[in-house]
mmCIF file of the N, C-alpha and C atoms, coordinates in Angstrom:
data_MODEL
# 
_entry.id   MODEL 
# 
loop_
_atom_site.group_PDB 
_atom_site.id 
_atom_site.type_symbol 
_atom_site.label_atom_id 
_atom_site.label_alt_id 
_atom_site.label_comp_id 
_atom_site.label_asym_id 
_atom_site.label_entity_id 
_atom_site.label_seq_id 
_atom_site.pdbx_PDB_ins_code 
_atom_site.Cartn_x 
_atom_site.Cartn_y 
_atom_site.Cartn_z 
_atom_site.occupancy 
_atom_site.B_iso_or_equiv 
_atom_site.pdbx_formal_charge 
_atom_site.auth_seq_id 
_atom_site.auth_comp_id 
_atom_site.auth_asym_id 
_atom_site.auth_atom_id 
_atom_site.pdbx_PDB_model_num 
ATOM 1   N N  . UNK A 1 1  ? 33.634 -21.884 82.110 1.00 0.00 ? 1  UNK A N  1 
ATOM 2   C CA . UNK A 1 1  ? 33.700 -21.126 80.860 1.00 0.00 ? 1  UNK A CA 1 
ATOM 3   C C  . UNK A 1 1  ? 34.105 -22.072 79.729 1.00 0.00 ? 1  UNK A C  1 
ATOM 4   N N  . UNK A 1 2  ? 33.294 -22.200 78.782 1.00 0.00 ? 2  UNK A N  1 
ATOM 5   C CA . UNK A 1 2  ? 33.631 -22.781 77.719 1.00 0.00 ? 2  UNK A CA 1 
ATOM 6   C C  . UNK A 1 2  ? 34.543 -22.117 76.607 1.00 0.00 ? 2  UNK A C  1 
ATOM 7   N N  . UNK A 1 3  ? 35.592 -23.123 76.575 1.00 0.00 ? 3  UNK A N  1 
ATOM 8   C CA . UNK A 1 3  ? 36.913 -22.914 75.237 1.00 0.00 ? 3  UNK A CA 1 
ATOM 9   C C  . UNK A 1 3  ? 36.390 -22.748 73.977 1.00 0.00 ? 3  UNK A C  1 
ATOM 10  N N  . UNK A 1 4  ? 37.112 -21.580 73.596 1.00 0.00 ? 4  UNK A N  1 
ATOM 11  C CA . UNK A 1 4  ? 36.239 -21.369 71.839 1.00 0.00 ? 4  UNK A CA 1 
ATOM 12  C C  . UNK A 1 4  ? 37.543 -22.203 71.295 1.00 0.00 ? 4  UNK A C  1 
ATOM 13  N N  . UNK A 1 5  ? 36.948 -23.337 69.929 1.00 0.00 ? 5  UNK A N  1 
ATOM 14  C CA . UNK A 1 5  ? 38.180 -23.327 69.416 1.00 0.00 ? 5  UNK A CA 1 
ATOM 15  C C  . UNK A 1 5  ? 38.469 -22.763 68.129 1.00 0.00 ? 5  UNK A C  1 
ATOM 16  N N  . UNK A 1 6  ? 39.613 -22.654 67.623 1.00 0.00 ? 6  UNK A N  1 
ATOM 17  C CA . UNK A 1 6  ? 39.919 -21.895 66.801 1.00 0.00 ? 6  UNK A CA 1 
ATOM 18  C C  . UNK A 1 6  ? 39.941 -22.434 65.108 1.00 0.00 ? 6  UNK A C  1 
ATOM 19  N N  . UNK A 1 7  ? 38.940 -23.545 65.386 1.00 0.00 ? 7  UNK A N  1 
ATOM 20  C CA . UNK A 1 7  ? 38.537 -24.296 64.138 1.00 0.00 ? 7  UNK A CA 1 
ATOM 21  C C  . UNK A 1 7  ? 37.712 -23.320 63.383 1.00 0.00 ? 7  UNK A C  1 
ATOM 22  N N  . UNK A 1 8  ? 36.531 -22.454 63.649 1.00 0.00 ? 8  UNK A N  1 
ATOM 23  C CA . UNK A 1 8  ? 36.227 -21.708 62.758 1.00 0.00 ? 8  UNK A CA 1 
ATOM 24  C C  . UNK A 1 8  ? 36.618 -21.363 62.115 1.00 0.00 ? 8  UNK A C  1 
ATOM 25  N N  . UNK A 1 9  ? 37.670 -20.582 62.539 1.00 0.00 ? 9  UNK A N  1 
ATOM 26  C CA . UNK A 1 9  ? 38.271 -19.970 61.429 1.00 0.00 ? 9  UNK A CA 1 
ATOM 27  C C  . UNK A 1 9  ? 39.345 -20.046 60.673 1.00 0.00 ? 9  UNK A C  1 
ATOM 28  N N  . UNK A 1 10 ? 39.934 -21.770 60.519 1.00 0.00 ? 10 UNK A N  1 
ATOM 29  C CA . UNK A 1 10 ? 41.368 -22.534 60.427 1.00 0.00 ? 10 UNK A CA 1 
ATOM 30  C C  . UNK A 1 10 ? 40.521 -22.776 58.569 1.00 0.00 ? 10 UNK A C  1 
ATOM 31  N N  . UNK A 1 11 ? 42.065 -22.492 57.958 1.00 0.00 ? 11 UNK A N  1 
ATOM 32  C CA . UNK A 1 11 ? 41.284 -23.149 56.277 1.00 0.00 ? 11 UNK A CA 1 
ATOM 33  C C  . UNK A 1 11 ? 41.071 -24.643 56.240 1.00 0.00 ? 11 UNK A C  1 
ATOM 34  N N  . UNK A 1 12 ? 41.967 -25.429 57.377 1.00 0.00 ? 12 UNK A N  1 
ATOM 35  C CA . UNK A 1 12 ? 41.740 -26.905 56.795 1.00 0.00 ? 12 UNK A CA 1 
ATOM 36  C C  . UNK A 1 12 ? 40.025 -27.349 57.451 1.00 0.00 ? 12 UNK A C  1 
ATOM 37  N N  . UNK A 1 13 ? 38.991 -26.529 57.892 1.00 0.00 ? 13 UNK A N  1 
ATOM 38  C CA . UNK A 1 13 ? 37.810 -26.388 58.328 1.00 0.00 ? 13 UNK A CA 1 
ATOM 39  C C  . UNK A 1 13 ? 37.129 -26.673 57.703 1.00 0.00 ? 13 UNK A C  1 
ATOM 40  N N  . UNK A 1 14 ? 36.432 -27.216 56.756 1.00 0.00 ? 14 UNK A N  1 
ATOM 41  C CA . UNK A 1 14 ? 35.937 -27.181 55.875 1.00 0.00 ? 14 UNK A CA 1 
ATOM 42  C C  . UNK A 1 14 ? 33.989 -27.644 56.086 1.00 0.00 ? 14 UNK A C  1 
ATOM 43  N N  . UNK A 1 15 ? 33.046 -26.905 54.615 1.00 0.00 ? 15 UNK A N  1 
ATOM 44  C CA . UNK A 1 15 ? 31.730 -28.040 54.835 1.00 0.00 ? 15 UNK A CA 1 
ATOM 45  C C  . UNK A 1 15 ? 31.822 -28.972 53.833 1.00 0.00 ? 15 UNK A C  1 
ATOM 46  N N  . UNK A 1 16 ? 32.083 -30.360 54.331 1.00 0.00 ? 16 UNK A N  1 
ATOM 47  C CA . UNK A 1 16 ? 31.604 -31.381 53.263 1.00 0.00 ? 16 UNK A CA 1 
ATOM 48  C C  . UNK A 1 16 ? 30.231 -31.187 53.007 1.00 0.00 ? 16 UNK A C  1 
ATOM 49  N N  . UNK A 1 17 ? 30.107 -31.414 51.481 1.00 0.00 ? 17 UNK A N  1 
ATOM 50  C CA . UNK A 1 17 ? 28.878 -31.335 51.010 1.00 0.00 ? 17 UNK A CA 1 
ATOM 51  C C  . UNK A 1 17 ? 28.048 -32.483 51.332 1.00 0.00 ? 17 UNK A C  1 
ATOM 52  N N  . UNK A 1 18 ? 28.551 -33.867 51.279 1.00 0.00 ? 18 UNK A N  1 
ATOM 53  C CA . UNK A 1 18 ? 27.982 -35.052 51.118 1.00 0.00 ? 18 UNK A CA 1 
ATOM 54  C C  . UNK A 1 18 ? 27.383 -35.072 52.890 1.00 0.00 ? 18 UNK A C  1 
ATOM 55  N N  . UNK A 1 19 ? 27.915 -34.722 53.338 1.00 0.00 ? 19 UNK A N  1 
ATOM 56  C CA . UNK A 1 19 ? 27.097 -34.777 55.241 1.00 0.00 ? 19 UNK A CA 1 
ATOM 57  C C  . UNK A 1 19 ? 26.701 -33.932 55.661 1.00 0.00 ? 19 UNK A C  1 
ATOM 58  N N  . UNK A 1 20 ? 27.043 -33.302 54.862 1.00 0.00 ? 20 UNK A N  1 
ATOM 59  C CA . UNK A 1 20 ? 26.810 -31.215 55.279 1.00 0.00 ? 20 UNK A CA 1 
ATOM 60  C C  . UNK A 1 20 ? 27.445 -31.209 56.929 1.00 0.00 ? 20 UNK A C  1 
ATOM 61  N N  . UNK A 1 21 ? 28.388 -31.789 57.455 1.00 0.00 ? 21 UNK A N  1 
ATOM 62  C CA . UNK A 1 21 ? 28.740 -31.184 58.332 1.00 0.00 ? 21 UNK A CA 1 
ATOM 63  C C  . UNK A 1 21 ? 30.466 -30.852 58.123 1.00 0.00 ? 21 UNK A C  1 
ATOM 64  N N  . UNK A 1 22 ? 30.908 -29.814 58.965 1.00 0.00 ? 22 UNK A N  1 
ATOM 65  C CA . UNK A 1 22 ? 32.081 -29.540 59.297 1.00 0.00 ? 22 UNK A CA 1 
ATOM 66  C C  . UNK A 1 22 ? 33.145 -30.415 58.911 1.00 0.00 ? 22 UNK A C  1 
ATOM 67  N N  . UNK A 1 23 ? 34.323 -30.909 58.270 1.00 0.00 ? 23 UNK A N  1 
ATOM 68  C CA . UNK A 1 23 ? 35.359 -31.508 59.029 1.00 0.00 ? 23 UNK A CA 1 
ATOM 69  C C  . UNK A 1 23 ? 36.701 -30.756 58.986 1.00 0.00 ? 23 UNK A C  1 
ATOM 70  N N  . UNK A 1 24 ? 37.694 -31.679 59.151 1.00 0.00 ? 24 UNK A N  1 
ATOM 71  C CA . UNK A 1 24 ? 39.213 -31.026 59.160 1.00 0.00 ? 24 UNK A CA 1 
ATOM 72  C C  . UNK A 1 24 ? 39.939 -32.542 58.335 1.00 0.00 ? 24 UNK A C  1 
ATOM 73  N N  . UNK A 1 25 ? 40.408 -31.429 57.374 1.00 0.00 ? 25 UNK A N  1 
ATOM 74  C CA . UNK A 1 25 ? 41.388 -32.087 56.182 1.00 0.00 ? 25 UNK A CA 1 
ATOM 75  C C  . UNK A 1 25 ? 42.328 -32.843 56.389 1.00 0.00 ? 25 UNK A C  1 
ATOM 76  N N  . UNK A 1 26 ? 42.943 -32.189 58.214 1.00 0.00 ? 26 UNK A N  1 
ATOM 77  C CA . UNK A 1 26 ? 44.332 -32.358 58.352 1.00 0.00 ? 26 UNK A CA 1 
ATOM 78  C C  . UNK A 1 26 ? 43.726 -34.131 59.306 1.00 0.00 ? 26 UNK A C  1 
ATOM 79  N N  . UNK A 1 27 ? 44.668 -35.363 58.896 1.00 0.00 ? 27 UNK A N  1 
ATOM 80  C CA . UNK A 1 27 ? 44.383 -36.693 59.297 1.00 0.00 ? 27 UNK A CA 1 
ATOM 81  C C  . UNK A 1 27 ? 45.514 -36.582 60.567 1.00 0.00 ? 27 UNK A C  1 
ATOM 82  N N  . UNK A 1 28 ? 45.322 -36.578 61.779 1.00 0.00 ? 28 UNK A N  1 
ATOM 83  C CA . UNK A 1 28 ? 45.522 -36.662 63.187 1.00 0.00 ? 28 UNK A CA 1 
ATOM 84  C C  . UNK A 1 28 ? 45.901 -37.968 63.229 1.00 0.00 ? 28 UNK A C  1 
ATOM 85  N N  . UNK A 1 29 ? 47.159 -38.248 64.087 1.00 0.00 ? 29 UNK A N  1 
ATOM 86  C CA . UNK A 1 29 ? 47.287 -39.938 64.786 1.00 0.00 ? 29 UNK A CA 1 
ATOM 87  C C  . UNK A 1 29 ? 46.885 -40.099 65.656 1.00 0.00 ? 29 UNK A C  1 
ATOM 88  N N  . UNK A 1 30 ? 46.700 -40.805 66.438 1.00 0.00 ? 30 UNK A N  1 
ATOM 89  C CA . UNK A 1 30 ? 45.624 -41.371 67.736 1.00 0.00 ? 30 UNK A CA 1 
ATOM 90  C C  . UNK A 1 30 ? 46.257 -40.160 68.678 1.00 0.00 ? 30 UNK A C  1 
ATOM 91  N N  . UNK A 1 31 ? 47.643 -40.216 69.116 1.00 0.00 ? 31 UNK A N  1 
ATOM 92  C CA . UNK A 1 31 ? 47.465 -39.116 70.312 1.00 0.00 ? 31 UNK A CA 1 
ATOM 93  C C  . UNK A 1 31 ? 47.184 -37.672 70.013 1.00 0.00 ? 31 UNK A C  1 
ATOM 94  N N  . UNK A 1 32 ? 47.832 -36.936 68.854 1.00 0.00 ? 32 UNK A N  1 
ATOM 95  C CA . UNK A 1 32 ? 46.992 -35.804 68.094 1.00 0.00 ? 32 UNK A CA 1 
ATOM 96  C C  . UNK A 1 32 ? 46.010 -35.575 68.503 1.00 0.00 ? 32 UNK A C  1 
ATOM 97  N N  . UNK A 1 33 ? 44.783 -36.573 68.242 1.00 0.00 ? 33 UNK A N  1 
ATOM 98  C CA . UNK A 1 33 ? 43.586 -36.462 68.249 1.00 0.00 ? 33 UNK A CA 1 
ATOM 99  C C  . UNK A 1 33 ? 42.997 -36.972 69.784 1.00 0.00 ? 33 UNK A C  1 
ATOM 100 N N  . UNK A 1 34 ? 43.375 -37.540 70.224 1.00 0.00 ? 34 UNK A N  1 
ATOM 101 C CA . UNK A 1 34 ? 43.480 -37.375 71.564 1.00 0.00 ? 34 UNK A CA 1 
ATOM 102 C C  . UNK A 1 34 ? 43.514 -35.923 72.744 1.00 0.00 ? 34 UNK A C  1 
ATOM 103 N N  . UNK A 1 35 ? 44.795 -35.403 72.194 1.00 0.00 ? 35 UNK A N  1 
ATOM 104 C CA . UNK A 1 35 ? 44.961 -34.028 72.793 1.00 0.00 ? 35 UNK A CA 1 
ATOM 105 C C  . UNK A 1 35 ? 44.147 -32.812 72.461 1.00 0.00 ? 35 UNK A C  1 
ATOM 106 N N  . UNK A 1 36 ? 43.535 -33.105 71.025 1.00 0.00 ? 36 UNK A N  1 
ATOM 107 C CA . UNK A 1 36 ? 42.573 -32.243 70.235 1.00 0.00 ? 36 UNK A CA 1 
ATOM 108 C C  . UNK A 1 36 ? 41.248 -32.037 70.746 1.00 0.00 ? 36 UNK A C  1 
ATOM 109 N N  . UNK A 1 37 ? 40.834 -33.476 71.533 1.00 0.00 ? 37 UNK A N  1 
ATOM 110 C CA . UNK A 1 37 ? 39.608 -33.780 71.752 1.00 0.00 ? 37 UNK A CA 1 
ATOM 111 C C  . UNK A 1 37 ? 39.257 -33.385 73.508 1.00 0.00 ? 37 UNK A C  1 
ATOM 112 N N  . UNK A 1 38 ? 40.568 -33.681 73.753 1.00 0.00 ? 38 UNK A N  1 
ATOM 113 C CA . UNK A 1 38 ? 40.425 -33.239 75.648 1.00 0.00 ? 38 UNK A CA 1 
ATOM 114 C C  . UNK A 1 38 ? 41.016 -32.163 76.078 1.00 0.00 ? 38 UNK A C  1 
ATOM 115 N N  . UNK A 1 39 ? 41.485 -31.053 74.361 1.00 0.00 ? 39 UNK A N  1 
ATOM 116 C CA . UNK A 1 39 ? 41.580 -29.301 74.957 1.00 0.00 ? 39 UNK A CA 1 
ATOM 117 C C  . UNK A 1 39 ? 43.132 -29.436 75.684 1.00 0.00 ? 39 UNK A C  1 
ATOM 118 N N  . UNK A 1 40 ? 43.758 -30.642 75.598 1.00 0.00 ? 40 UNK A N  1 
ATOM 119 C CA . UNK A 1 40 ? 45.349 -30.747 75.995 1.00 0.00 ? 40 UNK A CA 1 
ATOM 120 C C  . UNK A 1 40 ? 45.999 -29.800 75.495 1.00 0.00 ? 40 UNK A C  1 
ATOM 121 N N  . UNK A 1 41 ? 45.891 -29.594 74.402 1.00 0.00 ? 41 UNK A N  1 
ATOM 122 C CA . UNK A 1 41 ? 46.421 -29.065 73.324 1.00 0.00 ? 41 UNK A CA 1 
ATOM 123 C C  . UNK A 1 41 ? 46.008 -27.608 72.513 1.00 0.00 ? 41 UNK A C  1 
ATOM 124 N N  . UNK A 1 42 ? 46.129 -26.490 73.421 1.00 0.00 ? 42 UNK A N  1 
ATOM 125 C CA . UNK A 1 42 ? 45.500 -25.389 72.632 1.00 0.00 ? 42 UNK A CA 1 
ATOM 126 C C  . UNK A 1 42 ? 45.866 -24.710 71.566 1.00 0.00 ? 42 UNK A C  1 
ATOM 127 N N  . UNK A 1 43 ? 46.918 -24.527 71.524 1.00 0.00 ? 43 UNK A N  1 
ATOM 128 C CA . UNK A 1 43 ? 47.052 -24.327 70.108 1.00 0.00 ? 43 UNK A CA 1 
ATOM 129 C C  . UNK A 1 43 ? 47.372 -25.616 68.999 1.00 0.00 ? 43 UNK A C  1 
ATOM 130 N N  . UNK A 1 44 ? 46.362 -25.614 67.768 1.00 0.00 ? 44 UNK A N  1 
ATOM 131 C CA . UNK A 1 44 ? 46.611 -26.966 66.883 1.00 0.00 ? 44 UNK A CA 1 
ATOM 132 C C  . UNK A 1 44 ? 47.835 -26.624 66.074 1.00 0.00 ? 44 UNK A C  1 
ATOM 133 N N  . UNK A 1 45 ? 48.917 -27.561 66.234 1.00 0.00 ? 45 UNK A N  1 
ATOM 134 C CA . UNK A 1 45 ? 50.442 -27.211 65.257 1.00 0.00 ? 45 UNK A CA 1 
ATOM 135 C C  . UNK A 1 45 ? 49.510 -26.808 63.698 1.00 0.00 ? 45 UNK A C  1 
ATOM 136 N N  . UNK A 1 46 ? 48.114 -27.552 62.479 1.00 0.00 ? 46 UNK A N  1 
ATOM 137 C CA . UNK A 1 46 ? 47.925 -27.755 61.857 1.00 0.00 ? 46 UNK A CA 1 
ATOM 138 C C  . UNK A 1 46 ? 47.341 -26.440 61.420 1.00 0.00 ? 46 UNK A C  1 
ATOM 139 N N  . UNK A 1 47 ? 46.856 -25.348 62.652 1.00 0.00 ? 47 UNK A N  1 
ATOM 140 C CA . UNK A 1 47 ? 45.933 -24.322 62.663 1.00 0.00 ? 47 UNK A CA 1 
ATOM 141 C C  . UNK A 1 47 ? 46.534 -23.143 61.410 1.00 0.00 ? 47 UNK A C  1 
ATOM 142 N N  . UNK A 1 48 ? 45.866 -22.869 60.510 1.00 0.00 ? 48 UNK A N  1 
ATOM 143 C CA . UNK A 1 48 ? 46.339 -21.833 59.532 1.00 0.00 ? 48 UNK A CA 1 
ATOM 144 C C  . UNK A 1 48 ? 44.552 -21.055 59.229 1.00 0.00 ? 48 UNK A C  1 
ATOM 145 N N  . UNK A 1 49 ? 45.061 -19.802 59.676 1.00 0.00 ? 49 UNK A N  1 
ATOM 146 C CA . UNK A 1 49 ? 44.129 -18.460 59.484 1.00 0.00 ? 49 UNK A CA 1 
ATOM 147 C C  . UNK A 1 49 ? 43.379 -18.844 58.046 1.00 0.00 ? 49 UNK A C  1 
ATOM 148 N N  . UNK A 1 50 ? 42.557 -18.192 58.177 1.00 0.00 ? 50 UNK A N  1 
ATOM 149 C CA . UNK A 1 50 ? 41.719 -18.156 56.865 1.00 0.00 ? 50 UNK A CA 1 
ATOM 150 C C  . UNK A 1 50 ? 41.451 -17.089 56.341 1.00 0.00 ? 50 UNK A C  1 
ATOM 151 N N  . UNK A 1 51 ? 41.992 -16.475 55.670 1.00 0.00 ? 51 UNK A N  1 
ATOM 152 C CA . UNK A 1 51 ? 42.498 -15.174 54.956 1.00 0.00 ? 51 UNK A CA 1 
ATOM 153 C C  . UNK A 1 51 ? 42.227 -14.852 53.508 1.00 0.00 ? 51 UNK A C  1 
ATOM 154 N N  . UNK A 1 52 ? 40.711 -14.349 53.163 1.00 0.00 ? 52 UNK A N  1 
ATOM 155 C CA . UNK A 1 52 ? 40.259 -14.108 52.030 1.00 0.00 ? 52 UNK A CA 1 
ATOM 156 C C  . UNK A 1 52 ? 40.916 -13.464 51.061 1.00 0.00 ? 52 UNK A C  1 
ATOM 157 N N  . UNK A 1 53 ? 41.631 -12.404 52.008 1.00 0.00 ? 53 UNK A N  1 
ATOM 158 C CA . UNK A 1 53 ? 42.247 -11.843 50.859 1.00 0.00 ? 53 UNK A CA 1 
ATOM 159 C C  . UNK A 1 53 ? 43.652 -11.652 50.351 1.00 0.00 ? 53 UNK A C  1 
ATOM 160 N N  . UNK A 1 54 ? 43.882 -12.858 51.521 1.00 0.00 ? 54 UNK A N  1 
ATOM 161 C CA . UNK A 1 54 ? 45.150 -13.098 51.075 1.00 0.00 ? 54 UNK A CA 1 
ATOM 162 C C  . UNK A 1 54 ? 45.096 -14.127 49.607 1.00 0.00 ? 54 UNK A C  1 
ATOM 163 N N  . UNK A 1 55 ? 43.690 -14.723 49.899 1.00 0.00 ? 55 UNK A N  1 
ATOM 164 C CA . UNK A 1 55 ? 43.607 -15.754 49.021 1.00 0.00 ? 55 UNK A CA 1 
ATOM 165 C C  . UNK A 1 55 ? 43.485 -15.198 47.463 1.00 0.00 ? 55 UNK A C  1 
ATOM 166 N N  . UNK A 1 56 ? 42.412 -13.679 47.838 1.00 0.00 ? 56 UNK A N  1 
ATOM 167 C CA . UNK A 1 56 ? 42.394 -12.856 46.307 1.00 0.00 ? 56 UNK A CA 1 
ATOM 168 C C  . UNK A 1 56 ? 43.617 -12.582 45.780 1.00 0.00 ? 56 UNK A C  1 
ATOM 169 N N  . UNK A 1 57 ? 44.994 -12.441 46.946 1.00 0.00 ? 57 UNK A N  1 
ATOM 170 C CA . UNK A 1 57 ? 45.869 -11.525 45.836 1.00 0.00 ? 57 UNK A CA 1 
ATOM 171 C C  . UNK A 1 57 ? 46.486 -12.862 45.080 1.00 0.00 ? 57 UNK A C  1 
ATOM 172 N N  . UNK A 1 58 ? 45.985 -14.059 45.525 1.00 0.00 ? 58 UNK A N  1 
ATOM 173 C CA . UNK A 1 58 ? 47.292 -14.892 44.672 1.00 0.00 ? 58 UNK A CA 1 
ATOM 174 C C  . UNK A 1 58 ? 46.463 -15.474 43.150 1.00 0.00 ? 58 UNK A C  1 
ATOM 175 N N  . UNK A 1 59 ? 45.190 -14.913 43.103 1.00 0.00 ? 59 UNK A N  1 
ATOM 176 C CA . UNK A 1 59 ? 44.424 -15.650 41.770 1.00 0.00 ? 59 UNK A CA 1 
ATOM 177 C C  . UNK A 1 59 ? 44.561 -14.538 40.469 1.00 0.00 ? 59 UNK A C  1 
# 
């Protein structure tokens, strides 16, 4: 069974325009990204919901 991760729907998720692909804002140190990459690590400390409307009430 394949792990969903919970990057979809994290705000630091982002589409760069210039590659048009996916990345993440948040800069990882080697073992971070290590544990990120081999699912060590299921929940990301960096992970924050993406919440539209939380985002409307603050504009």
């Amino acid at each position: 069974m394949k792990r969903k991760s919970k990057c979809d729907d994290c705000m630091n998720y982002i589409l760069d325009d210039e590659t048009d692909y996916y990345i993440c804002l948040v800069d990882f140190d080697q073992d971070e990204m290590e544990r990120f990459l081999t699912f060590a690590n299921d929940d990301c400390p960096y992970y924050r919901f993406l919440d539209d409307y939380a985002l409307a009430k603050k504009q």
